[in-house]
Rosetta silent file (secondary structure, phi, psi, omega in degrees, C-alpha in Angstrom):
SEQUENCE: XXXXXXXXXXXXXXXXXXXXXXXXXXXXXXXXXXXXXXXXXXXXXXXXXXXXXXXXXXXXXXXXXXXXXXXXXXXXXXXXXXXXXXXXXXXXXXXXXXXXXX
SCORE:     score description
SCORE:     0.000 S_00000001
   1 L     0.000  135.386 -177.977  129.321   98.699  129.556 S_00000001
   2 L   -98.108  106.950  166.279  131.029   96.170  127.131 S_00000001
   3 L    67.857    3.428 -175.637  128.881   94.634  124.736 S_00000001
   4 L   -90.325  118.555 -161.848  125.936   94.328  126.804 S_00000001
   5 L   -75.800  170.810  179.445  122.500   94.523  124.624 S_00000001
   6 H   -66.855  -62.810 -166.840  119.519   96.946  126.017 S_00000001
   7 H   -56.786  -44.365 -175.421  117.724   93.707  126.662 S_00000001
   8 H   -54.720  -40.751  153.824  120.984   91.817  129.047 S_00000001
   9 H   -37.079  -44.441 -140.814  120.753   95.445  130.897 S_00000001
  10 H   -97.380  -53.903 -152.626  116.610   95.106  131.347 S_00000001
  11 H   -82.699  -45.477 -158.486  117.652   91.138  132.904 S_00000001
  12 H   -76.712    3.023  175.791  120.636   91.961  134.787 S_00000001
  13 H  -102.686  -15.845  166.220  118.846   94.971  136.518 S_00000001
  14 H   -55.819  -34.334 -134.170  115.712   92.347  136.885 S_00000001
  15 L  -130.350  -34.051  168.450  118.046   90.359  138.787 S_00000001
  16 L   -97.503   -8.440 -167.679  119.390   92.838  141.144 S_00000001
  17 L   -82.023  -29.005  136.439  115.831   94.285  141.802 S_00000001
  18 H   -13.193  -93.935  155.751  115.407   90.819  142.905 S_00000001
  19 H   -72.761   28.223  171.689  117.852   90.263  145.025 S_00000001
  20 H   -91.794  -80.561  160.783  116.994   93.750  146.615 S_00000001
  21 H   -44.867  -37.298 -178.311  113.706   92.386  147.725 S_00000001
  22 H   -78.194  -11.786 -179.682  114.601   89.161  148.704 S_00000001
  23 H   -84.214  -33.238 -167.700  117.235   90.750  151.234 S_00000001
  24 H   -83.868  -31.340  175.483  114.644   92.915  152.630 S_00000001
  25 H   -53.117  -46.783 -149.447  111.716   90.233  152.602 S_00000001
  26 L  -118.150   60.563 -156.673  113.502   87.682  153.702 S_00000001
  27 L  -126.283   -7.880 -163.998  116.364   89.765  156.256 S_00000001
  28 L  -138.693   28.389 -158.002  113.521   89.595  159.466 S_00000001
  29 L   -45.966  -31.103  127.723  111.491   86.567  159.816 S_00000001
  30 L   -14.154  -43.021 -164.112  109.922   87.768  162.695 S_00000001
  31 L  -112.699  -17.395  176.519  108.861   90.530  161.014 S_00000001
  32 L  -139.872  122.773  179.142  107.857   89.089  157.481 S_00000001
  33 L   -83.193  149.015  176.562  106.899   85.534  157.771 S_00000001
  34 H   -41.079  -57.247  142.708  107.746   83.164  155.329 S_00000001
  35 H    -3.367  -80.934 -173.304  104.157   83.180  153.579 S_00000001
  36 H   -58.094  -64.560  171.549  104.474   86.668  153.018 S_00000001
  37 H   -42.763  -37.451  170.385  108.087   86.566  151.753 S_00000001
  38 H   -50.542  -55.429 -175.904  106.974   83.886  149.493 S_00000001
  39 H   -74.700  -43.230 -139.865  103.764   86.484  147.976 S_00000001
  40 H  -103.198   -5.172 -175.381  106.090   89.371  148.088 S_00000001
  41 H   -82.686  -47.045 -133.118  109.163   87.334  145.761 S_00000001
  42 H   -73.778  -32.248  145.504  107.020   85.946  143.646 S_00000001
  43 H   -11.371  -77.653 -166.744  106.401   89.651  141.449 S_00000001
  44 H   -64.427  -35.148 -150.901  110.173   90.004  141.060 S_00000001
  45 H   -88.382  -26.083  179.903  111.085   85.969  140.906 S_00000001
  46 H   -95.336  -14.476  161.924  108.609   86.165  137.316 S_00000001
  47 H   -61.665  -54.502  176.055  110.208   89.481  136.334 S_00000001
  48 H   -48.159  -52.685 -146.188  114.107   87.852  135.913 S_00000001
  49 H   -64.494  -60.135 -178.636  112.693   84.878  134.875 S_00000001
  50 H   -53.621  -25.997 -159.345  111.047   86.618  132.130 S_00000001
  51 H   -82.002  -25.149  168.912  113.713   89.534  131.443 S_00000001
  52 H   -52.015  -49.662 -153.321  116.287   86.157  131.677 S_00000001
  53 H   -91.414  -35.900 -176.619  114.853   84.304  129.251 S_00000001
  54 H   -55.026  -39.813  179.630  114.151   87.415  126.812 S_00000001
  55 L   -58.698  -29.491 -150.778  117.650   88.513  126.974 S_00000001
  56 L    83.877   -2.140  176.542  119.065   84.723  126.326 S_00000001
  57 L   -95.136   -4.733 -177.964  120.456   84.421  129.616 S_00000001
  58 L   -54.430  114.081  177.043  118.204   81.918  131.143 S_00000001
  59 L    93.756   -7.131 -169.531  120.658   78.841  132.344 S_00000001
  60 L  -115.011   63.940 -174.101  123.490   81.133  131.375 S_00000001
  61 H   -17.170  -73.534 -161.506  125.147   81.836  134.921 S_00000001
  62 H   -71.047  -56.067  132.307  128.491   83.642  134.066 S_00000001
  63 H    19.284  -80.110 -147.379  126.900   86.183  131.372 S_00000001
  64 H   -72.890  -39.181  168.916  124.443   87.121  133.068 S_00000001
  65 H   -59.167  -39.764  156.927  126.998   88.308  136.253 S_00000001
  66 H   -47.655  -44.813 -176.407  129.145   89.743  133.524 S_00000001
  67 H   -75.007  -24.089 -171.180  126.118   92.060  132.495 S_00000001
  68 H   -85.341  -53.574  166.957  125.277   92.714  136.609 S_00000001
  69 H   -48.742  -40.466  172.439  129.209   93.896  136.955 S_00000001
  70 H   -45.136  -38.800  167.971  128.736   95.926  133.802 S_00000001
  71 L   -71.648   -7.075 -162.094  125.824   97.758  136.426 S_00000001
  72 L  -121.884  113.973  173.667  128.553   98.368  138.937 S_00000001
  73 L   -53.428  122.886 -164.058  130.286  102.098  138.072 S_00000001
  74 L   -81.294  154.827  -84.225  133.701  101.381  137.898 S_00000001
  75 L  -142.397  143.295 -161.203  135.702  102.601  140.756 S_00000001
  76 L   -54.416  160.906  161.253  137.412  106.210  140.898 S_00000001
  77 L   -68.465  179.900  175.843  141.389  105.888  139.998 S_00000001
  78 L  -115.834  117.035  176.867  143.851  106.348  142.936 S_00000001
  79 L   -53.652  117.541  163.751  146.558  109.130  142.706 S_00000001
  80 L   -49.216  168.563 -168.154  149.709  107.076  143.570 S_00000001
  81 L  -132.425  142.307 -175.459  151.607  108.737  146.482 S_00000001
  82 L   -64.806  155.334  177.317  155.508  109.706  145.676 S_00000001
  83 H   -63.133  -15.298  161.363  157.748  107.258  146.275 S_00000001
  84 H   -64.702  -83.057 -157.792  159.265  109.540  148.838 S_00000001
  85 H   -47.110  -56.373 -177.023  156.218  110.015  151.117 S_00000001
  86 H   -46.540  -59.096 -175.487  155.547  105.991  150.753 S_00000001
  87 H   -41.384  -24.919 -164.735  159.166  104.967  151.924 S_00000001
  88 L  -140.181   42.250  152.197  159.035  106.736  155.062 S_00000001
  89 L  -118.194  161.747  173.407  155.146  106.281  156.196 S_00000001
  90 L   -29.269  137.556  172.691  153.913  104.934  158.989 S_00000001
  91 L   -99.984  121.347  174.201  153.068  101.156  159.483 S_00000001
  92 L   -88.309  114.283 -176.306  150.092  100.647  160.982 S_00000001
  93 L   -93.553  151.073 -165.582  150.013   97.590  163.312 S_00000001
  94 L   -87.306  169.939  176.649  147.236   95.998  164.241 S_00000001
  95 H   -72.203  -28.145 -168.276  146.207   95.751  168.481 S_00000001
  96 H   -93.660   34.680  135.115  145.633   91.927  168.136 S_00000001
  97 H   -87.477  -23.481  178.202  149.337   91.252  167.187 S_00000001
  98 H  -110.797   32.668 -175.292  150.760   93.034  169.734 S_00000001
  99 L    61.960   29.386 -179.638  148.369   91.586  172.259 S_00000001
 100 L   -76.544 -168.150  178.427  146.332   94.869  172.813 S_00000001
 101 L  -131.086  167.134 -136.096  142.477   94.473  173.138 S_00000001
 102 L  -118.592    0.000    0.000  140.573   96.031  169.802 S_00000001
């Protein structure tokens, strides 16, 4: 993490616990009615808000996404493959170019 204070961590993880809940609350309406989804946000939706404002991030979109990427482990490297083996692999074509069914 670059620069990101202990409090912009405590918001931007406020923010995904957030959206966490709201996918599962609100992913079934049939099964959680709005009402309920409403009761069950409202915990988390005063957690950001608070962890948001403490942090300095309240109103301050692109920040605050910078600190929620900053949460995302960054991604293993890739051994390149010799330039031999690339030149002479396979191309994979897809079926619905050559008018196969998928």
């Amino acid at each position: 993490m670059t620069g990101t204070t202990s409090e912009e961590l405590l918001a931007a993880q406020a923010c995904l616990r957030l959206l966490h809940t709201a996918r599962a609350a609100l992913s079934d309406p049939a099964a959680v009615p709005p009402a309920a989804a409403a009761t069950l946000l409202a915990g988390p939706i005063a957690e950001a808000d608070d962890a948001l404002r403490r942090a300095g991030l309240a109103g301050n979109e692109a920040v605050l996404i910078d600190r929620i990427y900053d949460l995302t482990p960054p991604a293993p490297p890739r051994s390149p493959e010799p330039p031999a083996a690339a030149a002479h692999a396979p191309v994979a074509r897809s079926c619905a170019r050559k008018g196969g069914r998928s």
